[in-house]
C-alpha positions as CSV (number, residue, x, y, z in Angstrom):
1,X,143.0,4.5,105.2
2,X,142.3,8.6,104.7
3,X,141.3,10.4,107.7
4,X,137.8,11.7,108.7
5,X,136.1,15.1,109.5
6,X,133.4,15.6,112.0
7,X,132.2,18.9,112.5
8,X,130.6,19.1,116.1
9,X,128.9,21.9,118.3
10,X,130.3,23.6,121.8
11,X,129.5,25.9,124.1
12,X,132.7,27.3,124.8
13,X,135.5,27.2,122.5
14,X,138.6,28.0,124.7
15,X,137.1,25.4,127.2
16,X,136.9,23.4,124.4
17,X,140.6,24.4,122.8
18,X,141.7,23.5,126.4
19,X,140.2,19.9,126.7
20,X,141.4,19.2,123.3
21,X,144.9,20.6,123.2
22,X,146.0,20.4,127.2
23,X,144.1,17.2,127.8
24,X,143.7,14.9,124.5
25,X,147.3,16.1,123.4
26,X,145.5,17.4,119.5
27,X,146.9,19.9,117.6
28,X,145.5,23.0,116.2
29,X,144.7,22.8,112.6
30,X,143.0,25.9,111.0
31,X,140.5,28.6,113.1
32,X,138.4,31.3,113.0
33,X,138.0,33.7,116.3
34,X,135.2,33.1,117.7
35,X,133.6,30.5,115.6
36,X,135.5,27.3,115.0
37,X,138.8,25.6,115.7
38,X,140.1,22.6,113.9
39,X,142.0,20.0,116.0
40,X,144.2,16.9,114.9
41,X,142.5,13.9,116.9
42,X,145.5,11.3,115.5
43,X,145.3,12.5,112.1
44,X,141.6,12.9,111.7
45,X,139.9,16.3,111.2
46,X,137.9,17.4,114.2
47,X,136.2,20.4,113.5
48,X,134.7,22.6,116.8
49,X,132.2,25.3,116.3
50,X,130.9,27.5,118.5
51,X,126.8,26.5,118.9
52,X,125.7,27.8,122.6
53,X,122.3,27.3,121.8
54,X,121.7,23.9,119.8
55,X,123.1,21.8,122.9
56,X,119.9,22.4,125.2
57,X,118.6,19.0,124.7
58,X,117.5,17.5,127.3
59,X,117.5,14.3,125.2
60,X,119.9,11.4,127.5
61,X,119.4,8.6,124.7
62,X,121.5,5.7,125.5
63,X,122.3,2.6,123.4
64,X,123.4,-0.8,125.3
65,X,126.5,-2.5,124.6
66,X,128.0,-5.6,125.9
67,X,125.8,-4.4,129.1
68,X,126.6,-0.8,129.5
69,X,124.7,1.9,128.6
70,X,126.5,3.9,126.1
71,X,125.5,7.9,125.1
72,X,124.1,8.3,121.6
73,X,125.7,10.0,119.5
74,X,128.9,9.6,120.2
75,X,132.3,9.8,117.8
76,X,135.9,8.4,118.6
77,X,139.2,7.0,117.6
78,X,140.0,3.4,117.3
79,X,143.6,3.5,119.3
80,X,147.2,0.6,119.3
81,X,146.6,-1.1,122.7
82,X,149.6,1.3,123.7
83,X,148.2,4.6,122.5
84,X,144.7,3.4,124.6
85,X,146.6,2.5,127.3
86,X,148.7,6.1,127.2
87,X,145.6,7.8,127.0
88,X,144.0,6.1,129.5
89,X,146.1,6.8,131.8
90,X,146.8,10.4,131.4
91,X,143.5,10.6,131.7
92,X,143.2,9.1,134.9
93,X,145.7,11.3,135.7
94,X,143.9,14.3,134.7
95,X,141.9,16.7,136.8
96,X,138.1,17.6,135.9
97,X,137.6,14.4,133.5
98,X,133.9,13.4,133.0
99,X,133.9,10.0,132.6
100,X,130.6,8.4,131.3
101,X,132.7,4.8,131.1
102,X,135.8,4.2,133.0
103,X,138.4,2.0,130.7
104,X,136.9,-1.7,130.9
105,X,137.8,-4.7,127.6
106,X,134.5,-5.2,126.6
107,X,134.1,-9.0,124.1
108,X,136.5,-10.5,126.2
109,X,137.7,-14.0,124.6
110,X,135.1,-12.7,121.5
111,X,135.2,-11.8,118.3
112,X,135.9,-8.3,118.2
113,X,137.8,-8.0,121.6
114,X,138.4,-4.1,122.6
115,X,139.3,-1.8,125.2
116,X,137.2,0.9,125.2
117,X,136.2,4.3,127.5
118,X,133.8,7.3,127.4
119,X,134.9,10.4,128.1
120,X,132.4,13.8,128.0
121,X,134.0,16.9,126.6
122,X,133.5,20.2,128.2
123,X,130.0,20.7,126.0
124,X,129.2,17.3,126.8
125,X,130.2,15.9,123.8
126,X,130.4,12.2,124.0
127,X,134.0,10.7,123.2
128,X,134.8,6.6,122.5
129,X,138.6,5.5,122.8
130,X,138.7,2.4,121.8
131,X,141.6,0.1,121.6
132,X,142.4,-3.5,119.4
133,X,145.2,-5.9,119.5
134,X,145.4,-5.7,115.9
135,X,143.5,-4.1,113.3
136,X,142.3,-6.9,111.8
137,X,139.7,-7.1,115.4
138,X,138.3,-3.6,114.4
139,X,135.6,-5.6,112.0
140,X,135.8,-9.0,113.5
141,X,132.3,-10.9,113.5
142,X,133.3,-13.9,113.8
């Protein structure tokens, strides 16, 4: 499988440089003062740039899923148990974190099985970690 890119807007890019480096554990790929950084979110390209003004929606849309009320759009990483698990709990761990979905297993005994959380970044960027026993869950639909 090749990585992905997602560009994404933020407010604030040493808040976001912060959340992303000190918090997630990414490292910093490529930048340019003042108007984007490039982070490594476990090998995928996650591109930040600086958009003050195009976040001032006032738009809360929702999806539902397995009975929660999920934020849409939202992007993520599809985690090993143990790297979820890891993450999870540093996160827990972690000071300031705005949690939207605290780490449940949603499908339970289904087809398709996961653990899964929402985090908001510091622009209030809506982040999934999900994680699978095995890959071969990730697409299960049966």
């Amino acid at each position: 499988m090749r990585p992905f890119h997602l560009a994404f807007p933020v407010v604030d890019l040493e808040k976001t440089r912060d959340f992303y480096c000190n918090i997630l554990g990414c490292d910093i790929g490529r930048e340019s003062a003042g108007k984007w950084i490039d982070f490594d979110l476990y090998g995928h390209q996650m591109s930040a740039h600086l958009r003050p003004t195009s976040l001032n929606s006032n738009d809360d849309s929702c999806g539902a899923v397995d009975g929660d009320a999920v934020p849409i759009p939202h992007f993520g990483v599809v985690l090993t148990m143990v790297q979820w698990r890891e993450l999870a709990e540093r996160l827990k761990a972690a000071e300031g974190i705005k949690w939207v979905l605290e780490p449940k297993v949603r499908f339970e005994g289904q087809a398709g099985e996961q653990a899964t959380f929402f985090i908001l970044d510091p622009s209030g960027n809506a982040l999934e970690f999900k994680g699978f026993g095995s890959d071969e869950g990730i697409f299960a639909s049966k």
